[in-house]
GUVEXDO-313160 format. One record per atom (N, C-alpha, C): residue in one letter; x, y, z. Coordinates in steps of 0.001 Angstrom, whole numbers, plus 524288, in hexadecimal, padded with zeros to 5 digits. Layout:
REM residues N
AXYZ...
This chain:
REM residues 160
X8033A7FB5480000X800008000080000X80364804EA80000X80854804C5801F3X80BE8808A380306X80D2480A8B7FC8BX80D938059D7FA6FX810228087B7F54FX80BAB809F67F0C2X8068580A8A7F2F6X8015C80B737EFA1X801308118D7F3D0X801E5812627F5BBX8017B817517F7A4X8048681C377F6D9X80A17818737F547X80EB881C367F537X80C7981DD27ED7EX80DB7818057EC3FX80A6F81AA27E69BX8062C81DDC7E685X8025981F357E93CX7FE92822257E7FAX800A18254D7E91BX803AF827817ECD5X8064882B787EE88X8089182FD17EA0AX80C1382B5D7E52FX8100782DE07E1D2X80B7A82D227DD9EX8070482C027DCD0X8029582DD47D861X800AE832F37DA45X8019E833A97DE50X7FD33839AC7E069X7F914838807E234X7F6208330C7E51DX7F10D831B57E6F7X7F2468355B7ED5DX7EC7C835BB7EC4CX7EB6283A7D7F032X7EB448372B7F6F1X7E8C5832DC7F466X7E8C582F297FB49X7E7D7829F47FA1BX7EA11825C27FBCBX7E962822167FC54X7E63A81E748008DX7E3DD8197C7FD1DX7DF82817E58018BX7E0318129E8028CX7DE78810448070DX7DDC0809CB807A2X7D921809E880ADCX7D568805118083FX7D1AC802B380B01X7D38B7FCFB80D24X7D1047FD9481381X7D4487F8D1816A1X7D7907F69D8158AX7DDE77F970816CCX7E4117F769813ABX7E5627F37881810X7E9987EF96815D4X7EA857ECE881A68X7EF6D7EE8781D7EX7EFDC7F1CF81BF2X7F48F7F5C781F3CX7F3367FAD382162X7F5B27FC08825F4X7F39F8006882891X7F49C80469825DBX7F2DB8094B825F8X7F54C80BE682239X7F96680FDE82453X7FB9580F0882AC0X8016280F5D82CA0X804EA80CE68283BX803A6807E88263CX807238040F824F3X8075C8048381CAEX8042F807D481B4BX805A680B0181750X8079980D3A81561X80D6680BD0815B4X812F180D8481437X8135D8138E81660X810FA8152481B1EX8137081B4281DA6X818F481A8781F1EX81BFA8165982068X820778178E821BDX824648135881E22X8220B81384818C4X8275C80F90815EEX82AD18128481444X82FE381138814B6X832438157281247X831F38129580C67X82E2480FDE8098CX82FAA80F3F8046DX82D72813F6800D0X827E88160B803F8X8257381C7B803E5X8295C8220F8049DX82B828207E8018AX82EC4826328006EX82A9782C1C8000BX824CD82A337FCF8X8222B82F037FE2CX8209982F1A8013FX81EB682C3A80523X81B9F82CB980B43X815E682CCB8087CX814CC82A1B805AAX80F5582A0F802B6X80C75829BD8071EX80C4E82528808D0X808B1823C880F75X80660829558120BX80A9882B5081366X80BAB831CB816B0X8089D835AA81259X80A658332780EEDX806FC8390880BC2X803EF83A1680880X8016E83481806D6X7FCC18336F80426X7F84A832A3807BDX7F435834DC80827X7EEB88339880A4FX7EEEA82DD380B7CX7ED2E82C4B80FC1X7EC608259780FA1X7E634823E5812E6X7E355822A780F47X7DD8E8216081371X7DDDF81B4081298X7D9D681AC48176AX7DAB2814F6817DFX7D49F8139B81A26X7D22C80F3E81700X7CCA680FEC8189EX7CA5C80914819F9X7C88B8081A81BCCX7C67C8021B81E23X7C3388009881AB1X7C00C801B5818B1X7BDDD80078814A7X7BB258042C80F65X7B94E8012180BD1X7B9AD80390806B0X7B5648090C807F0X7B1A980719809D0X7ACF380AC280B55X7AE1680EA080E5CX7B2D380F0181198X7B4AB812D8813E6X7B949816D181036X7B9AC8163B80C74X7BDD8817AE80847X7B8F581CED80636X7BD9182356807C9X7BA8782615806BDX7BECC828CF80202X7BBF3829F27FCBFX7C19982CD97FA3EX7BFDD8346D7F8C8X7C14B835727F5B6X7C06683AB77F461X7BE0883B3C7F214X7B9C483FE87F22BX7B4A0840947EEDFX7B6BA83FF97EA26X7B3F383DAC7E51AX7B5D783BDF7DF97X7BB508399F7DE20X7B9D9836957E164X7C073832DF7E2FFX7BD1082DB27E01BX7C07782AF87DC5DX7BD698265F7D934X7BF80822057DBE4X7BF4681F3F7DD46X7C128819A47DF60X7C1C7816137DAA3X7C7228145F7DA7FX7C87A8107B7D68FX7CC6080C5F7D834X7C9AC807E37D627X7CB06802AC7D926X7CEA08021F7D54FX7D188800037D65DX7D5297FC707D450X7D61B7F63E7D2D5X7D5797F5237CF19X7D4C27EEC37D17DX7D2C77EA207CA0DX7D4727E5C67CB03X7D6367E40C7C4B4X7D0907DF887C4E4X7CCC87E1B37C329X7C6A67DF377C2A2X7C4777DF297BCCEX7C2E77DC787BA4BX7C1847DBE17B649X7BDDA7E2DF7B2BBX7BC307E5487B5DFX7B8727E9E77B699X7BCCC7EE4E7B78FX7C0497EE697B9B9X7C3437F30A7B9C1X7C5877F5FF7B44AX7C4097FA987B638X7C7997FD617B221X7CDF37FCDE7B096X7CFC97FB527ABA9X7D2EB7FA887AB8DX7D7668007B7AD39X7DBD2801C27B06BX7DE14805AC7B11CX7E00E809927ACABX7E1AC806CE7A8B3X7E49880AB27A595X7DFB180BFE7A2ABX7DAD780BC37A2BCX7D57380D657A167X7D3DA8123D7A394X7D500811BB7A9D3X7D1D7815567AD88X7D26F81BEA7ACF0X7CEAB81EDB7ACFDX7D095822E37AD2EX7CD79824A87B473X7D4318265D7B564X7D33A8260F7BCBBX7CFC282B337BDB6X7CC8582AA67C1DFX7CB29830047C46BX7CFF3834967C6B2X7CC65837DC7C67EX7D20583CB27C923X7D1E083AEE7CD23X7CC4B838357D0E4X7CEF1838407D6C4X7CB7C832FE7D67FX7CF758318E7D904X7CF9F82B167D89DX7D20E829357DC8EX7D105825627DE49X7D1DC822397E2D3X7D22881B377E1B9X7D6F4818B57E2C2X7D81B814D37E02DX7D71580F297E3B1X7D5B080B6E7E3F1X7D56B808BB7E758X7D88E801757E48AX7DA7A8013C7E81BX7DE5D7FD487E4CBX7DBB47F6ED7E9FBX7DBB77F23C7E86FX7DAF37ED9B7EBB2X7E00F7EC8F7EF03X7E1187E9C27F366X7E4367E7BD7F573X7E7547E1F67F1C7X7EBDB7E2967F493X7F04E7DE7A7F292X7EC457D9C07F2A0X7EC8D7D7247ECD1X7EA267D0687ECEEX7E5D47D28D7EE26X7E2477D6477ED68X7DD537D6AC7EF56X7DA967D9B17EB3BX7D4887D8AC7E85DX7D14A7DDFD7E6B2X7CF097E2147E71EX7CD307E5A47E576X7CAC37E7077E7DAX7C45B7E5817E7F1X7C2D27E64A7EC3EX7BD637E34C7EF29X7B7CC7E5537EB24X7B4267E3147EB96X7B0B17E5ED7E71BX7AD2E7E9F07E99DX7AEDE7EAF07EDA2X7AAFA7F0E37F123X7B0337F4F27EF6AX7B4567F3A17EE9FX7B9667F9747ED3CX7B6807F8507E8E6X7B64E7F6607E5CAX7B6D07F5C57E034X7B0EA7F9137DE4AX7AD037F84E7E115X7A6597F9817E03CX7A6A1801F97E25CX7AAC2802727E5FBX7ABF08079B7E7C6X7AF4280B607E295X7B1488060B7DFBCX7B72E80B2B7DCD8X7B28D80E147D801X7B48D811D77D6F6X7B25B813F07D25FX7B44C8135E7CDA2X7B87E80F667CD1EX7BB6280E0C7C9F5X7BF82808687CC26X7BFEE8047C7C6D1X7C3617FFA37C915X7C7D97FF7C7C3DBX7CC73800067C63FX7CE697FF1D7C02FX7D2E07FA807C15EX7D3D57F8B57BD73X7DA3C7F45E7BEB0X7DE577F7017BC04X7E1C87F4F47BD27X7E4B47F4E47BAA6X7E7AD7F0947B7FBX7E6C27F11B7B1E5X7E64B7EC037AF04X7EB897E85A7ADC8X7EC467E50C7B2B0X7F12E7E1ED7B332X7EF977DBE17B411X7F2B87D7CD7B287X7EFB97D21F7B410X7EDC07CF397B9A2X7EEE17D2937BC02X7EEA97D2317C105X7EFE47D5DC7C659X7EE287D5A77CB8EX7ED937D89A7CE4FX7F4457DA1E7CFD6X7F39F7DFB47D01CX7F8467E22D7D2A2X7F8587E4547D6D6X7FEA07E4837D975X7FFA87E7017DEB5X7FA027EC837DF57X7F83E7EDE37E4DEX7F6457F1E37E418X7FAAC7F4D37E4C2X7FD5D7F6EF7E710X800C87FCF17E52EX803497FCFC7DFB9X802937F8817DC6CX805797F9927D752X800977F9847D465X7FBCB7F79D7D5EFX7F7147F7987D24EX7F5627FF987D351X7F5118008B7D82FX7F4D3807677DA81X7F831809577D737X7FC6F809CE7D6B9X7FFBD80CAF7D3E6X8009E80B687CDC5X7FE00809557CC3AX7FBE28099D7C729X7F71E80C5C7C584X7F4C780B557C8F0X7EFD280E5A7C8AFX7F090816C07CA37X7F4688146B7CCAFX7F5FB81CEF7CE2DX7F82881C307C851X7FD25819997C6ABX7FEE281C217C1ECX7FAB581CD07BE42X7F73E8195A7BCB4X7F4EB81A6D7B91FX7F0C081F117B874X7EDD981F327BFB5X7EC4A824987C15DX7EDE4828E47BE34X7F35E829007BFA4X7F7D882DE17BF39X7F6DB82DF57B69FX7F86582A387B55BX7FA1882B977AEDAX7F3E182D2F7ADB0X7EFC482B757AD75X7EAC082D807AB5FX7E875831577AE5CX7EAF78345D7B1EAX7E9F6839097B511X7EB9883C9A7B38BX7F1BC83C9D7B5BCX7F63083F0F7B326X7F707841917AFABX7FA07845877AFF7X7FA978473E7AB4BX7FF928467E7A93AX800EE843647A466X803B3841437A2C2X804B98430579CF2X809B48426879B40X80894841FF794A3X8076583DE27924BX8054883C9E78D25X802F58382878A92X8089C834E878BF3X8062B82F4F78C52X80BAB82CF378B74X80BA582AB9783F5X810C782B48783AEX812A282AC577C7FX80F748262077ABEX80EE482532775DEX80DB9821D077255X812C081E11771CEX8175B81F82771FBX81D0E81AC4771D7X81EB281C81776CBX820BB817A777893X823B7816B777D6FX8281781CE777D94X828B781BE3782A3X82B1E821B9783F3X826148258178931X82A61829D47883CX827CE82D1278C65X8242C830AC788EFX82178835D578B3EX81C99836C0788EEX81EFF83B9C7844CX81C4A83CF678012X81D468408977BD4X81C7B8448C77DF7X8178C843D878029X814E984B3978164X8158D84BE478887X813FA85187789D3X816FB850CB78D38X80FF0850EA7908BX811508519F795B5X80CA484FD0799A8X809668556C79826X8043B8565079A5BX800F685BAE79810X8030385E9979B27X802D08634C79AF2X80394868027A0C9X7FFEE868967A262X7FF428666B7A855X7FB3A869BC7AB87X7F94D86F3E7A9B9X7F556870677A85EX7F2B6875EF7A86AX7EDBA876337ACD0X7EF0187AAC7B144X7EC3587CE27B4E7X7E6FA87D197B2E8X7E23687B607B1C8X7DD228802A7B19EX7DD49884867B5E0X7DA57888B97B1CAX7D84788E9C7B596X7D45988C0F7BA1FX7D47488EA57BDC1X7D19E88D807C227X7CA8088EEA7BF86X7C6F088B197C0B2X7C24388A207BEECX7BF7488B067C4CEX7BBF788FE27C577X7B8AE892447C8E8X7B392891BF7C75DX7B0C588E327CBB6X7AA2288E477CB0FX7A8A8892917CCCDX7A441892517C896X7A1B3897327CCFAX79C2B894527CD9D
């Protein structure tokens, strides 16, 4: 879990969550030194007993994670801006009450089930490239032709 946190950490996720972990969440890598960022220390960390007690942010989408015949395939998805990711435990699925809650289920299309912190951190990268602002990547191998867009500010937009 330490190294699914530290990754969310270096994607920019705003807070990280567990429903009933089997580790305390003292024991959530706050004092490894393999955490060079102190992710633990400085990422949001909630921790909730059960699913029904899992409260997220108004227009926060819940998206399961998880390799079911019905899921969206990943390199398909186009992610919400605010999104909230929910991944199954090691050797485990996820249950069909997470699954009936997400507002979205996608896999990621591999022959079989993967680590969760390496299945999570696929899912931030891919977050990140269809978010992101990026340049096209080339048509031939290599790095990109054009270069990334420039941010442009909008004028400030006043209701009246």
């Amino acid at each position: 879990m330490g190294n699914l946190i530290r990754t969310a950490h270096g994607f920019g996720a705003s807070f990280v969550f567990s429903i009933s972990p089997r580790l305390e969440a003292g024991e959530v890598g706050h004092d490894s030194h393999a955490d060079t960022a102190r992710s633990a220390k400085t990422l949001p960390y909630f921790e909730y007993h059960s699913l029904e007690k899992l409260a997220l942010p108004k227009d926060c989408r819940l998206v399961g994670v998880e390799l079911t015949d019905d899921s969206i395939d990943l390199p398909s998805f186009h992610h919400p801006l605010n999104a909230a990711y929910i991944l199954g435990g090691e050797r485990m699925s996820l249950p069909q009450n997470t699954l009936d809650r997400c507002d979205y289920v996608v896999k990621i299309p591999t022959r079989f089930s993967l680590n969760v912190a390496t299945a999570g951190a696929i899912v931030m990268y891919d977050r990140l490239m269809t978010l992101g602002r990026f340049a096209p990547r080339p048509v031939q191998s290599g790095g990109p032709v054009e270069r990334a867009p420039v941010h442009v500010h909008g004028s400030p937009k006043i209701k009246s």
